[in-house]
N, C-alpha and C positions, 0 to 999 in steps of 0.2 A: 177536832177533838182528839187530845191523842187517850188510847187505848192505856191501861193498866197490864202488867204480866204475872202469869204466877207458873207454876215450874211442878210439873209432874211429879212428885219424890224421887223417882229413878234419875230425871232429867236434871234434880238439883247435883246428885252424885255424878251425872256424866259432866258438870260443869265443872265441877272439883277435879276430875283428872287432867285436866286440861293446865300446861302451864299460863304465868303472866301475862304474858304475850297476847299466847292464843286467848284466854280470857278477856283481855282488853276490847280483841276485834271481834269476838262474842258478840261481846257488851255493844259494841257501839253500830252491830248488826242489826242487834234487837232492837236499840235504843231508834233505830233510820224507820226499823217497819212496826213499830208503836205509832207512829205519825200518821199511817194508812194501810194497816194491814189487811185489808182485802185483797183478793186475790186479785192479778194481774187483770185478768179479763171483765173486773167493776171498777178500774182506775188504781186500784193502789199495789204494795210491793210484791206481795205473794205471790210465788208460784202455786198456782192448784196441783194437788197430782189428783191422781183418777185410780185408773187400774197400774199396779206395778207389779210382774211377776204375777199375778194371778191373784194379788189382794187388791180387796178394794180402800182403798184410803180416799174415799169422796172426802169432802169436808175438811180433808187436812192442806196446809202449805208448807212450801219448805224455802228455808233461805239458801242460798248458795255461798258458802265464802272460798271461791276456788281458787285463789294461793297457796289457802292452807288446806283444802280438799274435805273442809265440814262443811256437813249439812245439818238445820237444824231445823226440824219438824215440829209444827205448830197447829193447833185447832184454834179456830174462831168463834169468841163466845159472844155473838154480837147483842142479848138481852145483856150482860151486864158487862160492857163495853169493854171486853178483857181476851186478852190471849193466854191458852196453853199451850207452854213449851213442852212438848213430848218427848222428844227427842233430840241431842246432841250430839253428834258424832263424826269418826271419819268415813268417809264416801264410803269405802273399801267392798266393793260390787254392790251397793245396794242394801248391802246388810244393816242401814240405818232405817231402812223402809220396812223391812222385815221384822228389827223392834219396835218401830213406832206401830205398825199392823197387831204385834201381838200385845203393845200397851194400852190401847185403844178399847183392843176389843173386852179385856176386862171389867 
């Protein structure tokens, strides 16, 4: 069954700075780990994270697109067969993990 996506507010505007391009392989990141977004360690694509830097992000996963150096942080809604996109961004020390920890915890 594939999953449904819906998009943080914040996470819609971090999509919009993003050119064509990078947009495209977004898109077709998200569109691979809709198909089985479980975390790696239940069979499907997600990476889990856990502790990072001294937050805790249980519950979240993150895709890798490491050509273009984004990471895009996701929560698993698995009662209503749906991903939230948390965060999109570039790697740039982790500082993606940092806003996804402070959107979260909202």
């Amino acid at each position: 069954m594939i999953y449904t996506v819906k998009y943080y507010p914040e996470a819609e505007d971090d999509y919009e700075n993003f050119n064509d391009f990078q947009k495209n392989q977004i898109d077709k990141a998200i569109l691979k780990v809709l198909q089985n977004p479980l975390p790696q360690n239940e069979g499907g694509y997600g990476k889990p994270l856990g502790n990072k830097r001294g937050q805790n992000l249980t519950g979240l996963c993150k895709i890798k697109l490491k050509k273009l150096g984004i990471r895009i942080v996701y929560e698993l809604i698995g009662s209503d067969k749906a991903i939230d996109i948390v965060v999109i961004a570039a790697r740039a020390d982790d500082e993606v993990y940092d806003i996804a920890a402070k959107r979260v915890s909202r």
